[in-house]
C-alpha positions in Angstrom: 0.0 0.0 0.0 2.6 2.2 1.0 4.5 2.2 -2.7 0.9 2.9 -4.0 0.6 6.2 -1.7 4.1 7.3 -2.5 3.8 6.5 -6.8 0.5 8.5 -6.5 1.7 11.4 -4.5 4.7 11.5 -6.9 2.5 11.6 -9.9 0.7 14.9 -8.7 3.2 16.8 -7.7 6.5 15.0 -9.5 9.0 12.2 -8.1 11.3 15.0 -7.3 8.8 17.0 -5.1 8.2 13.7 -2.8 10.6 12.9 0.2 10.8 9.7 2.4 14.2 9.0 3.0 14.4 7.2 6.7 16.5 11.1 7.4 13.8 13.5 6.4 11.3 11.5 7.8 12.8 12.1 11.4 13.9 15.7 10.4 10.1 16.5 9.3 8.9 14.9 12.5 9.7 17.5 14.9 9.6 21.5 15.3 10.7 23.5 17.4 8.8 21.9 20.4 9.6 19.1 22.4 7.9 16.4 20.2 9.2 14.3 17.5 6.7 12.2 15.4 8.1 10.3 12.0 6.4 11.6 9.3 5.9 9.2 6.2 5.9 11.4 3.0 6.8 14.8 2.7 5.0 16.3 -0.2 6.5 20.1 -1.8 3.6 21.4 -3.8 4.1 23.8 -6.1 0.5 25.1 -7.1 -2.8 25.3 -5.6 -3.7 22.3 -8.4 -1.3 19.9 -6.3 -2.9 20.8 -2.9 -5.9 20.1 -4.3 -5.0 16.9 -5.4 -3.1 15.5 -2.7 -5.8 16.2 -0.5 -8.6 14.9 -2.7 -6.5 11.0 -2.7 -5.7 11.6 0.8 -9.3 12.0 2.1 -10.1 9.1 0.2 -7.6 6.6 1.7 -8.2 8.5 5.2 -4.6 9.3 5.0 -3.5 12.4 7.9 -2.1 15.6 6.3 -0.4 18.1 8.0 0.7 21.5 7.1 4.3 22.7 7.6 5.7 26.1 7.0 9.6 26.9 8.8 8.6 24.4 12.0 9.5 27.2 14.0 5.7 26.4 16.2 6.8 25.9 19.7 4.0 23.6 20.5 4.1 20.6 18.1 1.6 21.9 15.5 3.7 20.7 12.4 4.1 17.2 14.2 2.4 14.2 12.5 1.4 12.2 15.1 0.0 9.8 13.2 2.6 10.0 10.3 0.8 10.3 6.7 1.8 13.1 4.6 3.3 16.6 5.9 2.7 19.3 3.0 5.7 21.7 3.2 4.3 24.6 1.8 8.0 26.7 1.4 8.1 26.4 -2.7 4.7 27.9 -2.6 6.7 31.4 -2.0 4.9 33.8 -4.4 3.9 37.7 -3.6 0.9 37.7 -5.8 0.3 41.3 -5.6 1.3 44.7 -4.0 -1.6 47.1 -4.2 -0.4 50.4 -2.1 -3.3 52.8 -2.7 -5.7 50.0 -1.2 -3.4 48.9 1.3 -3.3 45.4 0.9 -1.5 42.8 -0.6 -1.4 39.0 -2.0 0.8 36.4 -0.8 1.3 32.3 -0.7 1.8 30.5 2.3 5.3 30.0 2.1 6.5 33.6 2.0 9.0 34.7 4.8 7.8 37.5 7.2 11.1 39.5 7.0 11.2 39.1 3.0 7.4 40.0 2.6 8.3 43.3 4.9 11.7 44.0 2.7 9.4 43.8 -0.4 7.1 46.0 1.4 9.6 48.9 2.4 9.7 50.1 -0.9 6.5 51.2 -1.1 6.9 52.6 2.4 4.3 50.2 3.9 4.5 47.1 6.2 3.1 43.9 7.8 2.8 44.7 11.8 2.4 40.8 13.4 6.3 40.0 13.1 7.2 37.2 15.7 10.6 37.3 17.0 10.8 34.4 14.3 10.1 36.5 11.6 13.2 35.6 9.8 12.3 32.0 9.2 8.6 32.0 10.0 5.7 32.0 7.1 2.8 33.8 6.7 1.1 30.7 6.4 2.2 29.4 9.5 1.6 32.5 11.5 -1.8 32.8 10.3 -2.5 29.4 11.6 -1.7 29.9 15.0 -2.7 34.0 15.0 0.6 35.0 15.8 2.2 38.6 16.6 5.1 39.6 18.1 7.2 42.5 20.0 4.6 45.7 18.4 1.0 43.7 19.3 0.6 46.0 22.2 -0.2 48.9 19.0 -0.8 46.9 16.3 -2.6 44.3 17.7 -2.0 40.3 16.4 -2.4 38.4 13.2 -6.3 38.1 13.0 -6.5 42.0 12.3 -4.7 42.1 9.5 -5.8 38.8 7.2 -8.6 40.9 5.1 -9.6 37.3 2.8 -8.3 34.2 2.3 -8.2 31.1 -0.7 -8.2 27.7 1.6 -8.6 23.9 0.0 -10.5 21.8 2.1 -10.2 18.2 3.2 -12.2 16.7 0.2 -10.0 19.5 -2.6 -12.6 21.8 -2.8 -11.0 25.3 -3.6 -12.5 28.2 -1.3 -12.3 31.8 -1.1 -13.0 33.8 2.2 -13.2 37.5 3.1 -12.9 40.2 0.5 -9.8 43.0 -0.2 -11.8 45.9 1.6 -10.9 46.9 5.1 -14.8 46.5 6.5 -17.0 43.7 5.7 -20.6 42.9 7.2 -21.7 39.6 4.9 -22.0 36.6 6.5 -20.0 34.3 8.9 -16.2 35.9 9.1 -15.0 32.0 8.2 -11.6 33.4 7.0 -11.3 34.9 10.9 -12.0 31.3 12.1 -8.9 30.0 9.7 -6.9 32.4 11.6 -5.2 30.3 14.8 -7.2 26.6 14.0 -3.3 25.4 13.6 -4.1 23.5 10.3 -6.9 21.4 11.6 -9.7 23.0 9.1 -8.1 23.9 5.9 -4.9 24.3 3.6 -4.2 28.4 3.3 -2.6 28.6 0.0 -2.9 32.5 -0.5 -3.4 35.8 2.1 -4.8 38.8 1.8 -3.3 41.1 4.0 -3.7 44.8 5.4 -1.0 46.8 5.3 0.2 49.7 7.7 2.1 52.8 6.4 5.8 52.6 7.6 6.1 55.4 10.9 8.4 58.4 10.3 9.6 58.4 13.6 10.1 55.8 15.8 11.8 56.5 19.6 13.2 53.2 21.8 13.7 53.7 25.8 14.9 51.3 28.5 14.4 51.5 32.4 15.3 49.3 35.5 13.6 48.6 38.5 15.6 46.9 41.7 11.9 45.4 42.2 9.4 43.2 40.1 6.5 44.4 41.1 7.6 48.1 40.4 7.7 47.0 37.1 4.8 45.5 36.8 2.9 49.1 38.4 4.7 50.7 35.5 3.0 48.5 33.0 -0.3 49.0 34.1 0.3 52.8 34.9 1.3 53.2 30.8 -1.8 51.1 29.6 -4.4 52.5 32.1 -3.2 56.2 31.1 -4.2 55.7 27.8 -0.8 55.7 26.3 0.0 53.8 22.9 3.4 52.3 22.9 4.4 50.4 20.0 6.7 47.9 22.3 6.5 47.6 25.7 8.5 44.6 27.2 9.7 43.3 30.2 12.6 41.0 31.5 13.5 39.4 34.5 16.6 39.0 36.4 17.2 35.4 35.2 16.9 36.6 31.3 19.1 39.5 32.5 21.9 37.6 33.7 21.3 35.3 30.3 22.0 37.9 28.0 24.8 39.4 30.6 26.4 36.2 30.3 26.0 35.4 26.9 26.7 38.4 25.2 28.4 40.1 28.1 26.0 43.1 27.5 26.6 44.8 31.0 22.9 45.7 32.5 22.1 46.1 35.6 21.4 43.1 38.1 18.3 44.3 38.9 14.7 42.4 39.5 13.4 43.8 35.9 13.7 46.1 32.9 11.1 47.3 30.8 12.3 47.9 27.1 9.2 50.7 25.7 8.7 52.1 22.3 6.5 54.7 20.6 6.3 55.5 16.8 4.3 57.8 14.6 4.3 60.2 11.9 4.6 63.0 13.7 7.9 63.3 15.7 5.5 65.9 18.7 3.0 63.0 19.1 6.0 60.2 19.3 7.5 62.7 22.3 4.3 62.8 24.0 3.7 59.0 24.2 8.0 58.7 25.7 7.1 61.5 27.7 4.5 59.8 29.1 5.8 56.4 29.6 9.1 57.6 31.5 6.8 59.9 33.2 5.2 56.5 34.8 8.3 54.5 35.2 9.9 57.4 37.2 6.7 57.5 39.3 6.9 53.7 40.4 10.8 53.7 41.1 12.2 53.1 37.8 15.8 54.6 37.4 18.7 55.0 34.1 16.4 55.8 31.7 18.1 55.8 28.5 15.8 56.6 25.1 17.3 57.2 21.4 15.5 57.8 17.9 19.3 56.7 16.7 18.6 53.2 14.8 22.2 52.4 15.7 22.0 53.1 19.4 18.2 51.7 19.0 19.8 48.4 18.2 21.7 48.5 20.5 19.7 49.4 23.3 17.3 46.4 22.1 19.7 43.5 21.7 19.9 42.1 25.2 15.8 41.4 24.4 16.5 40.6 20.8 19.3 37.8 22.1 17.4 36.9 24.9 16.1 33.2 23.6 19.2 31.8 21.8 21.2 33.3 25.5 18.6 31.1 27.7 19.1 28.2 25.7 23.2 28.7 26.9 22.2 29.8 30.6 23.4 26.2 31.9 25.6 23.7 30.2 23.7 20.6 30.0 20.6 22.1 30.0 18.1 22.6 27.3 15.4 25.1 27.2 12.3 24.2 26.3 9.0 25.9 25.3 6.3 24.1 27.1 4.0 26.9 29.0 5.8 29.9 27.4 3.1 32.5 26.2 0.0 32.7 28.7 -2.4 35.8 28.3 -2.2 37.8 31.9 -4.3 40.7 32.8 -2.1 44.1 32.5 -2.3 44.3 36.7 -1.1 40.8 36.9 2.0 40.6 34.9 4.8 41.2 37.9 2.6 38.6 40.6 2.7 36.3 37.6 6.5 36.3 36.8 6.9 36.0 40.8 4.4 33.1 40.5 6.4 31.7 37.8 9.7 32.0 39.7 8.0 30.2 42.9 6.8 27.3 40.8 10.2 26.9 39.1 12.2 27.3 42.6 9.6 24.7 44.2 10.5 21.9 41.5 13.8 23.1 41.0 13.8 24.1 37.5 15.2 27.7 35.9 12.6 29.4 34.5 12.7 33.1 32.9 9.1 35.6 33.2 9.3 38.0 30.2 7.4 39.1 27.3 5.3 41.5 25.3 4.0 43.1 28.5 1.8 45.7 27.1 0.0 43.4 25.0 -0.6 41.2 28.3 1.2 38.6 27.0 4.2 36.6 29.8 6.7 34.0 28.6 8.3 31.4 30.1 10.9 28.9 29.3 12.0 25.9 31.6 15.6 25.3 31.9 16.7 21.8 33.0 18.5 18.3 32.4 16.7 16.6 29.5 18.6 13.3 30.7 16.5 12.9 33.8 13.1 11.5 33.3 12.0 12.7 37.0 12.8 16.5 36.1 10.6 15.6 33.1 8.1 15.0 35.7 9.1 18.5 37.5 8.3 20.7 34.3 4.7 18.5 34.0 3.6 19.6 37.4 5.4 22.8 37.4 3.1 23.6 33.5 0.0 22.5 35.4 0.3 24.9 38.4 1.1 27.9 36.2 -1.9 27.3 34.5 -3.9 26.5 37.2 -2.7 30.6 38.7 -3.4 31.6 34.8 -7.2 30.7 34.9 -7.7 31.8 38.9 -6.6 35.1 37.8 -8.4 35.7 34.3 -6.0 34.7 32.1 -5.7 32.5 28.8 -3.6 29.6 27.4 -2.0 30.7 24.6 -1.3 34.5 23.6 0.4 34.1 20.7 2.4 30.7 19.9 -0.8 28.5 19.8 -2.0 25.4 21.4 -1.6 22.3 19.2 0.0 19.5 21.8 2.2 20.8 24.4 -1.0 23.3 25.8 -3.5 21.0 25.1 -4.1 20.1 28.5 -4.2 23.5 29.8 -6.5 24.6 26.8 -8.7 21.7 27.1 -9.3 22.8 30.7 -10.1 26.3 30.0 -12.3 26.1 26.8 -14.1 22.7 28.6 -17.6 24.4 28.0 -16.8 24.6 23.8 -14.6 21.7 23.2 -17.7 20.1 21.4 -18.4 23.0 19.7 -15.3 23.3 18.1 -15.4 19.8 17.1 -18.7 19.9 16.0 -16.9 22.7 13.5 -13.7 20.5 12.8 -16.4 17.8 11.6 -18.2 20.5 9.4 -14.9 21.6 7.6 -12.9 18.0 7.7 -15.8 14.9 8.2 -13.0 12.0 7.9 -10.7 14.3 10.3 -7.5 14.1 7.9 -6.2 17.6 8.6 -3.7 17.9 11.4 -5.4 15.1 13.7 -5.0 15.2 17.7 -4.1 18.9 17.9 -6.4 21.5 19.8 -9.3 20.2 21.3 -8.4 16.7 20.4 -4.9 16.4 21.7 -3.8 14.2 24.0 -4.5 15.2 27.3 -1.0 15.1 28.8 1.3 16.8 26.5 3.9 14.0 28.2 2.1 11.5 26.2 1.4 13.1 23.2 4.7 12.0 21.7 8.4 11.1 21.9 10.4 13.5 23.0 13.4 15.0 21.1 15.1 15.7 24.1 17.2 13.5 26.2 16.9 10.3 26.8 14.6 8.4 24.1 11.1 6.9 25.1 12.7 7.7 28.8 8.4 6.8 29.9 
């Protein structure tokens, strides 16, 4: 059966655009998550026709497809669990159209974020969701799990800016959702419900995005408070006052000494900085919004405030934040770092108690883990530092991920902000959204009846994101 799949497969899309070398099959079984999954046959499709197909003969042999863009998902969404065919949608790299007096544009699924914005700059306009990943990460794949990135706190997150999109369903049906004008009142928003389903309902195979002019002016500050929860009374001081920074982050003393060690950067050993941005057209209005901010961080203890509209010294006030997840993942020799409950949505008053939550739960199970994010979007990372060689520390970061969501929900929070559920938050997610789970499969059925499309992610997981697969860390099969 298997030479069948693999002579059709080649057929539609030609012998050299199929993979299933023992090699690639291991290499396109894992992301950049913890799990690891062989797939069976990788499939490059070149045009919409090929999608189409594939997924027409795949429906019919009830054969799993999953989507794959740069596997930069920290959560196991490109994974195949059950093997069958991953689709990596890279060749598929097209911008289709630039249209700057409607502000929009046309893209495939496999165009890089960073190139997409170079193309962009010419025409003095951009795409705001960048993730710090945006240098390897697709549109397609950050429009399947809604991502954004450093500037959501302005801009807001992927779902705002996909205006329509052309999907192929489970049976090879070719779709088209939404329309090119910024407003639309007709019917179910089904392209919005694309946005963050992680490749469970559809194949995107082109975007329609909204575009922002590029800001004239843009100003970059830095402050550092010798306590957390200083910090944190800044943050909510900025947002409640009705400022509008374009960045506002925040980093703890374990991510400070990271970068201090790694990069030997030199800040201060203090409890937490808050990196801040404003931008605009107007230089006046981008002075009022710093204004404002230091005005706030001054008022709740914050000292050596240093700001610049320099790009240079920009830069380089910003790398310490910009380095800060390749230095945690060289904080211990030894130790990996791993992204398991790393993006939780927190209430703007809640973002110091939760990084001193976080640092409680990691000191009670005796793990290093960081507190730091995109603050004034209300979204607080995390990564957990420890020995992938022993299975019982394995055990640690379980717990540890269950009682930091367990504060999450008390205090109003959610799962995912930004990264997405698919295995590693399942368990978390499937808690929280308990009173729609069978609502959303009720929708998974309408879109995918057989269930090909990315199986046992979301609200069908595994419930113990332990289980869900191997793990590409450490020892092998160490359950």
């Amino acid at each position: 059966m298997s030479d069948l799949i693999l002579k059709r497969l080649q057929e539609i899309v030609g012998v050299e655009n199929v993979v299933s070398d023992p090699l690639s099959k291991i290499v396109y079984g894992s992301d950049s998550s913890v799990h690891s999954s062989p797939a069976d046959y990788i499939v490059r499709p070149l045009y919409i026709e090929h999608i189409q197909q594939v997924l027409k003969f795949a429906n019919s042999k009830r054969i799993p497809v999953v989507p794959r863009g740069s596997g930069s998902g920290m959560s196991g969404h490109a994974v195949p669990i059950d093997g069958g065919i991953v689709l990596d949608m890279k060749q598929m790299n097209k911008i289709v159209e630039i249209n700057p007096e409607n502000l929009y544009c046309r893209v495939q699924p496999g165009v890089i974020d960073d190139r997409l914005n170079e193309k962009l700059a010419k025409h003095k306009l951009f795409y705001p969701p960048a993730p710090a990943s945006s240098n390897i990460a697709t549109i397609g794949g950050e429009i399947s799990t809604n991502a954004s990135g450093i500037r959501s706190v302005k801009y807001g997150a992927t779902r705002d800016y996909v205006l329509g999109l052309k999907v192929v369903l489970a049976n090879g049906d070719l779709v088209n959702l939404g329309t090119v004008t910024p407003v639309e009142s007709s019917g179910y928003q089904i392209h919005r419900l694309i946005v963050g389903s992680e490749g469970t309902l559809a194949v995107i195979v082109e975007a329609t995005l909204k575009l922002i002019p590029i800001p004239k002016f843009r100003c970059l500050g830095i402050c550092s408070f010798k306590r957390l929860s200083d910090a944190g009374d800044s943050i909510s001081a900025i947002i409640s006052a009705g400022l509008r920074p374009s960045m506002l982050e925040l980093m703890d003393n374990i991510a400070i000494k990271a970068v201090n060690s790694s990069l030997d950067l030199g800040l201060p050993d203090v409890e937490a900085i808050i990196f801040f941005e404003a931008d605009g057209m107007v230089k006046e209005e981008v002075d009022y919004q710093i204004d404002g901010i230091e005005d706030r961080c001054l008022a709740n203890h914050g000292f050596s405030l240093e700001t610049s509209y320099d790009p240079k010294q920009r830069a380089k006030l910003y790398l310490g934040r910009k380095k800060l997840f390749p230095s945690l993942s060289r904080y211990k020799d030894g130790y990996v770092c791993t992204s398991l409950a790393d993006d939780m949505g927190i209430p703007y008053t809640k973002m110091a108690e939760c990084a001193e939550m976080i640092h409680k739960i990691s000191n009670k199970y005796g793990l290093i883990m960081s507190a730091y994010g995109h603050c004034g979007s209300g979204c607080m990372h995390t990564k957990i530092l420890f020995d992938p060689n022993d299975e019982y520390k394995w055990l640690d970061a379980e717990n540890a991920v269950e009682e930091i969501y367990s504060y999450v929900r008390e205090i109003g929070g959610t799962t995912s902000a930004e990264h997405g559920v698919a295995l590693s938050k399942a368990q978390a997610f499937k808690e929280e959204k308990k009173d729609s789970l069978e609502l959303m499969r009720s929708i998974k059925k309408a879109f995918d009846p057989n269930g090909i499309l990315n199986p046992h992610k979301l609200q069908d997981a595994p419930s113990r994101w332990i289980d869900a697969t191997a793990i590409r860390y450490g020892k092998e099969n160490f359950r």
